[in-house]
ZAFIVEX-218767 format. One line per field, with one value per residue (C-alpha): x, y, z; residue in one letter. Coordinates in steps of 0.5 Angstrom, whole numbers, plus 500, padded with zeros to 3 digits. Each point is the difference from the previous one (the first is absolute). Layout:
x <- X_...
y <- Y_...
z <- Z_...
type <- A_...
END
This chain:
x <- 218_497_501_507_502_502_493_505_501_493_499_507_498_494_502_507_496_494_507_502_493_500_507_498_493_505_503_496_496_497_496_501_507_502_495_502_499_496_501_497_500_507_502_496_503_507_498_498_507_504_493_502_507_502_494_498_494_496_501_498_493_500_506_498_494_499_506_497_499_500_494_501_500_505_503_502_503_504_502_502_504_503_501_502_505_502_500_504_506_500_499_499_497_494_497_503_494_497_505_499_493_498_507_500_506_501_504_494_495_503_500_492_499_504_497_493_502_504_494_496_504_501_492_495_504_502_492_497_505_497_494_500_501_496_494_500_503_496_501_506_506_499_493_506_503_495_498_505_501_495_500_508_498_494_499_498_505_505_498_499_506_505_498_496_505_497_501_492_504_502_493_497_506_498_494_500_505_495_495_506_500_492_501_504_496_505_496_504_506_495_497_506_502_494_501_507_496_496_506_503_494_494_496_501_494_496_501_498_493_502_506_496_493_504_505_494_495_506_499_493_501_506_494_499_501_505_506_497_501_507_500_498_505_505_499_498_506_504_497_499_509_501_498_503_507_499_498_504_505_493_499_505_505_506_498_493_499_494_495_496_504_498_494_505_500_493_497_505_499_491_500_493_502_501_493_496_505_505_501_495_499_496_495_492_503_503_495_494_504_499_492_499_507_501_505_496_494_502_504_507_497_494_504_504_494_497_506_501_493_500_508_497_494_504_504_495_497_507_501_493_501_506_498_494_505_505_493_496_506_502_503_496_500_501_507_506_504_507_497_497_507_503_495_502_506_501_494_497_492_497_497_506_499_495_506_502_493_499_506_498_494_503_504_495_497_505_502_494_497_505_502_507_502_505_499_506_497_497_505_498_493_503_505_495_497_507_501_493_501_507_496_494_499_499_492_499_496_506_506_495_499_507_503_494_501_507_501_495_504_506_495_498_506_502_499_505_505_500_502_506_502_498_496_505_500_493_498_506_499_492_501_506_496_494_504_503_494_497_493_495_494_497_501_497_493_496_494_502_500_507_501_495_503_507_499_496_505_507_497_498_506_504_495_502_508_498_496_506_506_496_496_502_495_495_503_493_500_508_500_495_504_502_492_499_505_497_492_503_505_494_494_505_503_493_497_507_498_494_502_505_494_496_507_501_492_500_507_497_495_504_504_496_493_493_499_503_506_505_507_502_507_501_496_504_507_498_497_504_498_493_499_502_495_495_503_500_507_504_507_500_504_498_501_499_495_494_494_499_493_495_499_506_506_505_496_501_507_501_506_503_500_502_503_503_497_500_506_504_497_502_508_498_499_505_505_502_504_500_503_498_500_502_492_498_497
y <- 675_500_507_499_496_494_496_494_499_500_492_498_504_497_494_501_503_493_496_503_501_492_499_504_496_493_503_498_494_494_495_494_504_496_496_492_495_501_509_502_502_503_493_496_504_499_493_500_502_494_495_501_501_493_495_498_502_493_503_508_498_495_501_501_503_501_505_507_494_503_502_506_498_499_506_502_494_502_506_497_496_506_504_494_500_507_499_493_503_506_496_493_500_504_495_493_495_498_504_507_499_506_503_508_504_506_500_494_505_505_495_498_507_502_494_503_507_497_496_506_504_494_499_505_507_499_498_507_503_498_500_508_500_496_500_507_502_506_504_505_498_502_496_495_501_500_494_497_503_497_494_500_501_496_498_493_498_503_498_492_499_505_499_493_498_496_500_503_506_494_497_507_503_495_501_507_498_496_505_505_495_499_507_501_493_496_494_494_504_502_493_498_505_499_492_503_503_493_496_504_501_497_506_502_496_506_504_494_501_507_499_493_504_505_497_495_507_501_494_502_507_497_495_492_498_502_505_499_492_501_505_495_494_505_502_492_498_505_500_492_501_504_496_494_503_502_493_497_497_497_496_497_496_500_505_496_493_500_505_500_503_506_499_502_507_501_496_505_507_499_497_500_497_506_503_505_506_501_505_506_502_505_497_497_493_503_505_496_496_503_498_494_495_498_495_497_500_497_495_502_497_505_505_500_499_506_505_497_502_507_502_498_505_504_501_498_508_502_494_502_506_499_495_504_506_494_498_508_503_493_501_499_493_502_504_499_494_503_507_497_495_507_502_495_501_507_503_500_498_506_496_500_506_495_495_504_499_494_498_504_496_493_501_503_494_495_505_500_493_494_495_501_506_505_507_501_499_506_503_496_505_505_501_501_504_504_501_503_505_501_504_504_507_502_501_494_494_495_504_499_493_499_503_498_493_501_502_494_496_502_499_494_497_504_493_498_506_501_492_502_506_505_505_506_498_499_508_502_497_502_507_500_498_504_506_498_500_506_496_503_497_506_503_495_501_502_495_494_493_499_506_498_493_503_504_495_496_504_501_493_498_506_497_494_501_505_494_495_505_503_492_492_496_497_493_497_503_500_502_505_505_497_497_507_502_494_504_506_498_496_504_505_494_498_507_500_493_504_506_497_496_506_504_494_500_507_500_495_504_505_496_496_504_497_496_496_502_496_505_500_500_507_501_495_503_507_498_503_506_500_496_506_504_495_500_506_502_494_500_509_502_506_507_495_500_497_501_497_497_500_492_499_494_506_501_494_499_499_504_494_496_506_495_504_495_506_503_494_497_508_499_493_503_506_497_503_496_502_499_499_509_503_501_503_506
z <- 909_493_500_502_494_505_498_497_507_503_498_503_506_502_499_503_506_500_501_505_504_498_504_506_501_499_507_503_504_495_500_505_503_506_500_500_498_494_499_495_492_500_502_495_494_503_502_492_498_503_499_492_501_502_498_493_497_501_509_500_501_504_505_507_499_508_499_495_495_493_497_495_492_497_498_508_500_495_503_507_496_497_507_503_494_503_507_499_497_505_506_500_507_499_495_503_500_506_504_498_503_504_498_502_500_497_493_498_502_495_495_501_499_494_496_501_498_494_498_501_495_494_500_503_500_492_499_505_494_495_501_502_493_497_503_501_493_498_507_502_503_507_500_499_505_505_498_500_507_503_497_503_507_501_508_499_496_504_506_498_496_503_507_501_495_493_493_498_495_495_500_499_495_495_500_499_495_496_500_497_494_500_500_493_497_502_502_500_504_505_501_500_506_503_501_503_504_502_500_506_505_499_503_492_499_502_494_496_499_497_496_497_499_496_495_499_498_497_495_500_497_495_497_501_496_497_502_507_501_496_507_505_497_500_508_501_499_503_507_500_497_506_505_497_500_506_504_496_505_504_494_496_500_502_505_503_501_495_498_507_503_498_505_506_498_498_507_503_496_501_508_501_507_503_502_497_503_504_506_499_493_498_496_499_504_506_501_499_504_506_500_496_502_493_501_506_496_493_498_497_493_500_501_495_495_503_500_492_498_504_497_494_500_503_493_495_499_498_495_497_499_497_496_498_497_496_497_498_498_495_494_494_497_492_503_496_504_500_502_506_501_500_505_504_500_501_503_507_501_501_506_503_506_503_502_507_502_499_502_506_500_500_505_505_500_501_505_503_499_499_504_504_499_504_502_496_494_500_496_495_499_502_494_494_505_501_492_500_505_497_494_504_501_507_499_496_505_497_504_506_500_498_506_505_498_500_507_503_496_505_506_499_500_507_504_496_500_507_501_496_504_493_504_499_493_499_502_497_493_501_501_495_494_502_500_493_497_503_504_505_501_502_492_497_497_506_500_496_503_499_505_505_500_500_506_504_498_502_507_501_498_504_506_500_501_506_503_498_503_506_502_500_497_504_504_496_494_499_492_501_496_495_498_501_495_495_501_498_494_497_498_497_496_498_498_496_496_499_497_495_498_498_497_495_499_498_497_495_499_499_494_497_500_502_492_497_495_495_499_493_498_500_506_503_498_504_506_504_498_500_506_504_497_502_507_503_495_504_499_500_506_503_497_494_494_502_504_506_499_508_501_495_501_500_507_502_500_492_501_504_493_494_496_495_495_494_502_500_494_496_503_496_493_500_503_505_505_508_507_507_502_493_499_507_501
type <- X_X_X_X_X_X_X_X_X_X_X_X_X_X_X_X_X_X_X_X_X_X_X_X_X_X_X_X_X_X_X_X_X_X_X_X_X_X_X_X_X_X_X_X_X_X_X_X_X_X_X_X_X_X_X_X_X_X_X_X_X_X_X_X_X_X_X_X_X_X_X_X_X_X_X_X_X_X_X_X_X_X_X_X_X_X_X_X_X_X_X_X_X_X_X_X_X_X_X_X_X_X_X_X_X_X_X_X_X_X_X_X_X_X_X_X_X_X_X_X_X_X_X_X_X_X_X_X_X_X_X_X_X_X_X_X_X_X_X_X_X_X_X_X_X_X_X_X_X_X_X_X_X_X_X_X_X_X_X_X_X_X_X_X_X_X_X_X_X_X_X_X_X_X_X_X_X_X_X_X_X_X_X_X_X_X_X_X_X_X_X_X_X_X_X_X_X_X_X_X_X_X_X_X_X_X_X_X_X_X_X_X_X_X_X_X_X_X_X_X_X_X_X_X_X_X_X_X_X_X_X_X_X_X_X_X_X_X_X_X_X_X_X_X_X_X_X_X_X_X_X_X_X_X_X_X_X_X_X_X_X_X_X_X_X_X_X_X_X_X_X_X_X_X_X_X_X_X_X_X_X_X_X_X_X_X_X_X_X_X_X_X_X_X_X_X_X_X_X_X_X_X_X_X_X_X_X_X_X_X_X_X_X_X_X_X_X_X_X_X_X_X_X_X_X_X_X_X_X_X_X_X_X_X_X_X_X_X_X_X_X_X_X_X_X_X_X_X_X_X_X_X_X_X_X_X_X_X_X_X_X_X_X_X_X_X_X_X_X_X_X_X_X_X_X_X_X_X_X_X_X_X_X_X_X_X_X_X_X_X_X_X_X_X_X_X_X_X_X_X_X_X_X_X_X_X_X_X_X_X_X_X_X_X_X_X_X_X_X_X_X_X_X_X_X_X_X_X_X_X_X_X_X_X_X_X_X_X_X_X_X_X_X_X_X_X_X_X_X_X_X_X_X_X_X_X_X_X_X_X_X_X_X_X_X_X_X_X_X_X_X_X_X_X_X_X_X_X_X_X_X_X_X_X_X_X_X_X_X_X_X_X_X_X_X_X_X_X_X_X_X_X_X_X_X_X_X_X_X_X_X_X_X_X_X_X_X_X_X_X_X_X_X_X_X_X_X_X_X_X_X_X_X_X_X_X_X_X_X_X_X_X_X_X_X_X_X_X_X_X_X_X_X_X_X_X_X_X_X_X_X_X_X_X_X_X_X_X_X_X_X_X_X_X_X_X_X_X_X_X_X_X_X_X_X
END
């Protein structure tokens, strides 16, 4: 297509062609489809609709909490009232309160379905966009696309919000947003995103820790006191701004009788009451489950202590390493304040490749440790490790992990999937993603652990299916399958957490070097051209200048994060003004 003088049209295509898959999918069954008296998610997000339509703020979190009672933040709240707004207008009986419940006729079908894909397109898609852009600024424009191909089609997602049915793209699209401004040395747009992002869903809080390491090293590396402190008051007051606006009818008057109120979303959002897990998730609770019976031998309070302090182990490599980075590669004490203001301004840390990973970090071990957790929440790991792989080189360890864990990813939801009828789409979506982005394990380099695990895995994984279409479970042991599914998801999930420790480790390294070191202004100012010749040429494309150094960041999966820091800040001095697809290769 480049070639034909066509390529204008390649990034409306494909997102034009993932629309379309994404319709498809929606043809199909959801979750809790005929399936009285409660259904399931698709009736709980509808049932959100006529909940914030008809009743007053004072009423959404305590309406009826028997019946798909709300327990999102806010910011879905919000949004069901919008949809609801819409549904109202068109069709007043798909969101009458009470006696809509259950309702399931085709035209409130399609409606559901459209707000998903419409939601879709207003946050996530405009965020994969940008982020091919920026994060992968110094590359050709054909890598672009193949970025952003694979984010577009990526499985999970799909399967989860298109075909079970929820608004997961939301929570995600601004989150990816708010690394896009981080990325440009937006700080306060992208805190401010990111708290969008925790006040849509909850689960957002699994990147916490990464985001909060980051902008805190962030502080660090500007100078405290100083410019740094000035820094962190500025993002203060921003989340802490965000937050209030968007829980401001839960508080004042007139909208909520007193301001503790505000403890019915809260006791809402954290229902530490459900248990350690629900169903069979794939990860150390439920596998560990199968022997020790947690919730047999230890009281729900210890519990939650317990799965605290392993979540919080889980993530402190990654705030450490990043927090260490902030604090080598500082800058110097005796720097001109208003340069380092400037530096602060319009300058990204040179630190900042380690955010992926530690994003990845964090939300492995949230994932993997914490209380109450849905194996739907996969997709919240999954996405750092997506955006990574969306920049690997075919050979690179980085484009094995990604796709392995992608891919175990989608089968440690197949309990689920199978309950909503997603079977089709789960084997048509796996192989349309694989082919797209041109995986064989068998290709990978031959004797590395993540090809052994990758192909003992697969034929576990493929094993079990036969098992399960060919053989009904024992009378005795009637989840045996999905426990089986539980013991092979989770040391992948484990072994992944493990990896992203150690990529983060050696990427700081890489960075930062092993001693101590203050940047100095003019240091400072041109890192983005120095940090690539200290790890491994990171932000050179293929075919680009640069050598690929053995053992290097690059190696690992740098290309996931060439920000074109030096390009950008270039444009900046000369003046030249761009727009999205005049500057591609």
């Amino acid at each position: 297509m480049h070639k034909r003088g066509i390529r204008a049209w390649i990034i409306p295509l494909l997102v034009f062609t993932s629309t379309l898959v994404k319709f498809c999918i929606s043809l199909g069954s959801y979750s809790g489809h005929s399936t009285p008296p409660m259904y399931g998610d698709y009736e709980a997000q509808r049932h959100w609709m006529e909940l914030t339509l008809h009743l007053p703020f004072r009423l959404w979190y305590s309406y009826d909490l028997q019946y798909w009672g709300l327990d999102y933040p806010p910011l879905t709240a919000y949004v069901s009232w919008i949809c609801g707004v819409i549904a109202h207008w068109i069709n007043p009986t798909w969101v009458a309160l009470d006696a809509s419940r259950g309702i399931e006729t085709e035209g409130s079908k399609i409606f559901m379905r459209s707000t998903v894909v419409a939601w879709d397109m207003l946050v996530y898609v405009p965020a994969l966009l940008v982020f091919s852009r920026v994060w992968h600024g110094n590359r050709s424009g054909r890598t672009q696309e193949l970025a952003l191909l694979t984010l577009l089609f990526h499985p999970a997602l799909l399967l989860i919000d298109f075909g079970h049915f929820q608004y997961n793209s939301v929570m995600l699209g601004f989150t990816v947003l708010a690394m896009n401004f981080f990325a440009t040395g937006q700080d306060l747009a992208g805190a401010a995103f990111f708290t969008l992002s925790l006040g849509f869903k909850q689960m957002a809080l699994y990147y916490a820790p990464g985001i909060g390491s980051y902008l805190l090293a962030r502080c660090v590396f500007l100078g405290i006191p100083g410019p740094g402190f000035k820094h962190f008051t500025r993002l203060a007051i921003t989340t802490i701004s965000c937050f209030m606006v968007l829980f401001l009818p839960f508080y004042l008057p007139p909208f909520a009788p007193s301001f503790m109120h505000i403890l019915n979303p809260i006791s809402r959002i954290f229902p530490f009451n459900r248990g350690l897990f629900e169903d069979k998730v794939a990860n150390f609770w439920c596998a560990s489950n199968v022997v020790l019976k947690w919730r047999e031998r230890v009281s729900r309070s210890m519990l939650v202590k317990f799965s605290a302090g392993l979540t919080a182990l889980g993530f402190l490599p990654s705030v450490g390493v990043m927090l260490n980075s902030g604090w080598r590669m500082r800058m110097s004490a005796a720097s001109n304040v208003a340069e380092r203001e400037q530096e602060d301004q319009e300058k990204q840390t040179p630190f900042l490749p380690l955010l992926p990973y530690a994003l990845l970090t964090s939300s492995f071990s949230f994932f993997l440790f914490s209380f109450q957790v849905h194996e739907k929440t996969i997709l919240v790991p999954l996405l750092p490790m997506t955006l990574l792989l969306s920049g690997a080189p075919v050979d690179s360890s980085v484009y094995a992990w990604g796709v392995l864990v992608n891919n175990i990813g989608v089968f440690s939801m197949w309990p689920l999937l199978k309950k909503d009828g997603l079977g089709f789409q789960y084997i048509a979506l796996l192989i349309l993603w694989n082919r797209i982005i041109g995986y064989n394990p068998l290709r990978l380099p031959s004797g590395t652990l993540v090809q052994l695990l990758s192909l003992v895995t697969y034929t576990a994984a493929i094993g079990l299916h036969v098992l399960e279409f060919f053989f009904n479970p024992p009378s005795r042991y009637p989840d045996i399958y999905p426990v089986l599914n539980v013991l092979i998801s989770t040391p992948v999930f484990v072994l992944a957490w493990l990896w992203s420790i150690k990529c983060g480790v050696e990427v700081g390294w890489a960075i930062g070097g092993p001693g101590p070191a203050s940047a100095s202004p003019t240091s400072a100012s041109t890192t983005g051209d120095s940090i690539g010749r200290r790890a491994g040429s990171v932000g050179l494309g293929a075919g680009e200048e640069g050598v690929v150094m053995e053992g290097s960041f690059r190696q690992k999966g740098g290309r996931a994060v060439s920000l074109g820091t030096s390009q950008v800040n270039r444009r900046k001095k000369v003046g030249v003004k761009s727009r999205m697809g005049e500057e591609w290769m």
